[in-house]
Structure formats: C-alpha cells, structure tokens
N, C-alpha and C positions, 0 to 999 in steps of 0.2 A: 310079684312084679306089678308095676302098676303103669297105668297107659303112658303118664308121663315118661318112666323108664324106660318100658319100648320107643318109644318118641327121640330119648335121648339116645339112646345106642344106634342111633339109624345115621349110614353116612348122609354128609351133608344135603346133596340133592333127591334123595328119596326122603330125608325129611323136611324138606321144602314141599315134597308131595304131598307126602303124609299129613301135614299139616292143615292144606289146604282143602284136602277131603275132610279132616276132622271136621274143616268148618262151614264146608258145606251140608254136612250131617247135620252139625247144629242150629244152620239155615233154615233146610228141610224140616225137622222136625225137632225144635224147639225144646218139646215135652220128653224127647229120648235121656234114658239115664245109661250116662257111659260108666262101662267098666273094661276087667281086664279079662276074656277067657279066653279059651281053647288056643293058646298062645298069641292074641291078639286084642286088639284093639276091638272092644263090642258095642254095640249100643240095645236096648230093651225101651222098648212100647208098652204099656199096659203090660208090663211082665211079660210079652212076648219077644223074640228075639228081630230088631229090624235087620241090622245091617252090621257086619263084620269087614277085619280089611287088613293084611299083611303086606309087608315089604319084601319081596323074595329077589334073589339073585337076578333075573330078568326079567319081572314083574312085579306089578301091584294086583294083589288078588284079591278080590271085594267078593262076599260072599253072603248068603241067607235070603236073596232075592228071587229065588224058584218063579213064584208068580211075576214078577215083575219079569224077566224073561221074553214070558210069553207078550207082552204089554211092548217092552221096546226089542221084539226082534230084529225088525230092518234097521235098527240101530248098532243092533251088536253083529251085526253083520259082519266077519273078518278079525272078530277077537275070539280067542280061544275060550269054553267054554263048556262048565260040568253042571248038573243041576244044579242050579242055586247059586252056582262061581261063577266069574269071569274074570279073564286074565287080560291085564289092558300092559305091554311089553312098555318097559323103558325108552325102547326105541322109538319108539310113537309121542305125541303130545295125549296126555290123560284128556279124556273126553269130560271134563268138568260138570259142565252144561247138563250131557247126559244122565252122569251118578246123580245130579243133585236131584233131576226130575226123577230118575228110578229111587230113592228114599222118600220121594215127597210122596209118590205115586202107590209107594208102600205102606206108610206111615196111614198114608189114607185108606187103605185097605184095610187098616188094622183098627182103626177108629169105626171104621164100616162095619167089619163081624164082630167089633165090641159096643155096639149099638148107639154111637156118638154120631 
C-alpha cells in the first residue's frame, strides 16, 4: 500500500484531515521523505523516523514525537497520550498550529544530533 492509498480509502472528513496534516508535515520539514509503514502514513529525516499519523475510528493518532512531548506539554494538555503518541479526538478541531510547530520543532532536533 502506499500513502496515496491510505489517503484514498479514508472517509471523506478524516481525509480532509489527513490531508492537511500531510501538509503541514511538508511545511515543517521540507527535506522529510514520505513513505508507507507500520500501517501508516510516515515520514524519515536523515534516515531517522520524524513523524507518523493514522485515521482511527475516534481519532487521529500522530505518533514518533517522544521528545517533542516533553517540549509542548502544556499544550497537549487534555489529549490522550502514550510515549511518542497523541490522540487528538474527532470531536475536537485538530490543533494544526500545534502538530506543525511539534515536526518543525522535531525535524530541528534531528538536524541538531546530526550535526547540521
């Protein structure tokens, strides 16, 4: 499968979502190479992993940002949340704004411990 496919099989308004995070990803960090893993949507840094991102039944689940966590906590204040994941509900408006500074803010940590 490939990301376009996931993309396509997604109902209408989660892929209105979807979308819009792809491209804020590609906002943030420009130099990310999207592919398809761990059933999702991924993107890779300097061959590291930045940022992943599924459409589930009552969320969007953005995931591989452990450090970045710690960076926007009083942000993710009231969204559910595992190392590395966060679940932002349907119910809610996607915090846009936020994901895009939590990839940039990644992308730049990645640039950081790869000596750029």
């Amino acid at each position: 499968m490939t990301v376009e496919d996931y993309l396509a099989n997604l109902p209408d308004a989660q892929r209105r979502i979807a979308d819009e995070v792809r491209a804020l990803i590609v906002r943030a960090a420009p130099e990310a190479e999207e592919y398809f893993g761990y059933g999702m949507p991924g993107y890779k840094l300097y061959g590291k992993p930045l940022v992943y991102f599924a459409a589930f039944k009552n969320h969007l689940g953005v995931y591989a940002l452990p450090a970045a966590h710690a960076e926007f906590a009083a942000e993710l204040t009231g969204f559910k949340q595992g190392k590395g994941s966060v679940q932002f509900p349907w119910s809610r408006p996607v915090p846009y704004g936020l994901l895009e500074r939590m990839v940039a803010w990644n992308a730049q940590r990645l640039a950081a411990d790869r000596g750029q």
